[in-house]
N, C-alpha and C positions, 0 to 999 in steps of 0.2 A: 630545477623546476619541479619535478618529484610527480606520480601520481594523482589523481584525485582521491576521494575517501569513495569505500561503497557507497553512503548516503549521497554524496556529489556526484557522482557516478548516475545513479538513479535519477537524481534530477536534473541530468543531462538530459537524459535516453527523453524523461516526458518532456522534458523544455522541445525538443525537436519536433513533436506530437502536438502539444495541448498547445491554444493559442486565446484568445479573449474569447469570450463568448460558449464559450468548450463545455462537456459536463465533467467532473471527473470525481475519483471515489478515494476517499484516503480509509481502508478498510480496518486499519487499529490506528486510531487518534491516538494512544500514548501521551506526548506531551505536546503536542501540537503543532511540530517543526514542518512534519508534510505538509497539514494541514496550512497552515501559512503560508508555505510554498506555493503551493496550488490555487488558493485564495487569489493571491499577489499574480500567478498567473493566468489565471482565468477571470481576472475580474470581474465588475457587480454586475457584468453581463452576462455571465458563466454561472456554473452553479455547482459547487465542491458537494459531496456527502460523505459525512462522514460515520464512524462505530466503533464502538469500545463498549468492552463488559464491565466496566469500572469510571463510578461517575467522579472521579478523582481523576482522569483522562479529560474528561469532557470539561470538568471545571478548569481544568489547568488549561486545555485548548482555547477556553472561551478565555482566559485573562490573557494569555499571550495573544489573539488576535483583539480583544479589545485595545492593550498595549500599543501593539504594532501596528496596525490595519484598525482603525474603527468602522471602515464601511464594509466590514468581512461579515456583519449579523446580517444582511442582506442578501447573502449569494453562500453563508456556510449552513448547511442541516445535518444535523447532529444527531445521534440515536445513542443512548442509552441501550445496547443492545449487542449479539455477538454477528458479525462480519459475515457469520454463512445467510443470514438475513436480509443481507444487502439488497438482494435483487428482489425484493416485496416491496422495499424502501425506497428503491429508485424509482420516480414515476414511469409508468409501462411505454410513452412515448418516448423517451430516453433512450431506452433498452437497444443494443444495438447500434447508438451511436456515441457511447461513452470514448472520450478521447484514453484515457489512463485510470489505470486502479492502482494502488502503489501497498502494500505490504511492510510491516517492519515485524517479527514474530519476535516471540519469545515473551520478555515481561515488562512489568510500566517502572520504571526508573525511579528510584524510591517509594516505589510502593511494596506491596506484600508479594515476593520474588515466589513465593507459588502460587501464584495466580498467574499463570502462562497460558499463551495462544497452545493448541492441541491440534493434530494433526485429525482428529475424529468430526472439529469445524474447521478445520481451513480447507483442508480438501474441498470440501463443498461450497467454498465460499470461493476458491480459486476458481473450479467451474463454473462459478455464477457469476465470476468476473469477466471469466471467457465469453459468455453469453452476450452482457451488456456492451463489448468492446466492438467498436465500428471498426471496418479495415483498414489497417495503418496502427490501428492501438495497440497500446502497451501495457503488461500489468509488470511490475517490476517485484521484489520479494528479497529483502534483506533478513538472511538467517540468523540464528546466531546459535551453536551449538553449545555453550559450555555451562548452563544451568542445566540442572535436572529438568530430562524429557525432551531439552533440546536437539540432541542428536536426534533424537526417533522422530522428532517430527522434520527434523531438513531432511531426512533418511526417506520419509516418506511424499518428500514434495518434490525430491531429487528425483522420483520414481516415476511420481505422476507427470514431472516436467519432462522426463524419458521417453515415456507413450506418447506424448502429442503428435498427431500426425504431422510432418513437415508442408505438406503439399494443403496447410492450413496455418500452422505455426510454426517461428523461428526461434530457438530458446539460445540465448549467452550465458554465459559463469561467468562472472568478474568479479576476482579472491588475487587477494596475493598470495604468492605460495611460501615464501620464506619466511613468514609470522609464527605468533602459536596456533595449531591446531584448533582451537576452538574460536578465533578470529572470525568478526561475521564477514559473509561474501554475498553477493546476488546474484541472485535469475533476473532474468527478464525475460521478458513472452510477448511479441511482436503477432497479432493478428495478421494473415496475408489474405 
C-alpha cells in the first residue's frame, strides 16, 4: 500500500478542513496543482486566492484550471505578487475565517531555479497566514532543501514553526526519513 507523498499528505490534512463554500489561499501558485486542488474543493461557492512573484506561475495556473476546471475563473484570484502580501489581498471580511493556506517553497519547475521563495518573505507571509486562519485551520508548507538557499530557509521556518505557542497551535513534520537528505517534507500548523 506504501505511504502517501508529502504533497498528498497536505491535501489530506486540507481535505479534512476546507469544504464548499470555504475561503482558502494557495500562497505560491507554482504550477497550479494546489491551486486546482482547492479550486475542485471549494468550489464556485468558495473562493481560492492565490500568489506568485512570477507571471509564468500564474499563466501556467490559469491554463491548467482552464483545462481542467473551466468554472475555476469564477471562485480563483490571482496576484501577480509575493505571498507576504497576502493578507492586503484577502478581502478584510475573510480574515479570520480562512479554512487553509497551503505553501510549497523553494522554485517554479522549469523556470529560472534562482528565483526562489526566501525566508526574509515567507516568514511574514506565514504569520499573515496565521492571522487569516479561523479555528480548526491549517496552513500546510512543503520544503524542499536541496537548491541554493533552501536549507536556510526550512532552517528558518523550522524555527519560527518551534516558537508557536501550543496552547494556540499544533505543528506536525511528515518526512520520510530513509530518503536523501534534501528530500522535501511538511509542516503543517493547525489553528486551536
Amino acid at each position: 500500500m506504501g505511504f502517501v507523498s508529502v504533497l498528498s499528505f497536505a491535501h489530506q490534512l486540507i481535505n479534512q478542513r476546507a469544504q464548499p463554500g470555504d475561503t482558502v489561499v494557495d500562497a505560491t501558485l507554482g504550477n497550479g496543482v494546489d491551486a486546482l486542488f482547492l479550486a475542485k474543493l471549494v468550489g464556485t461557492r468558495g473562493s481560492v486566492y492565490g500568489f506568485d512573484i512570477q507571471q509564468q506561475a500564474l499563466d501556467q495556473t490559469k491554463m491548467r484550471l482552464e483545462k481542467e476546471l473551466p468554472d475555476a475563473s469564477s471562485c480563483v484570484h490571482m496576484s501577480l505578487c509575493s505571498h507576504a502580501l497576502m493578507e492586503a489581498a484577502v478581502p478584510q471580511d475573510r480574515h479570520g475565517k480562512v479554512a487553509a493556506v497551503t505553501f510549497n517553497l523553494g522554485y517554479l519547475p522549469g523556470a529560472d531555479p534562482a528565483t526562489i521563495t526566501k525566508q526574509e518573505s515567507t516568514i511574514p507571509a506565514l504569520e499573515a497566514a496565521l492571522r487569516l486562519l479561523r479555528k480548526g485551520g491549517i496552513v500546510t508548507i512543503v520544503l524542499y532543501s536541496g537548491h541554493d538557499g533552501g536549507s536556510e530557509e526550512a532552517a528558518a521556518v523550522e524555527s519560527w514553526a518551534q516558537r508557536l505557542p501550543l496552547a494556540a497551535f499544533q505543528v506536525l513534520r511528515y518526512q520520510f526519513m530513509n530518503t536523501s537528505q534534501h528530500a522535501p517534507y511538511l509542516l503543517a500548523v493547525e489553528k486551536r
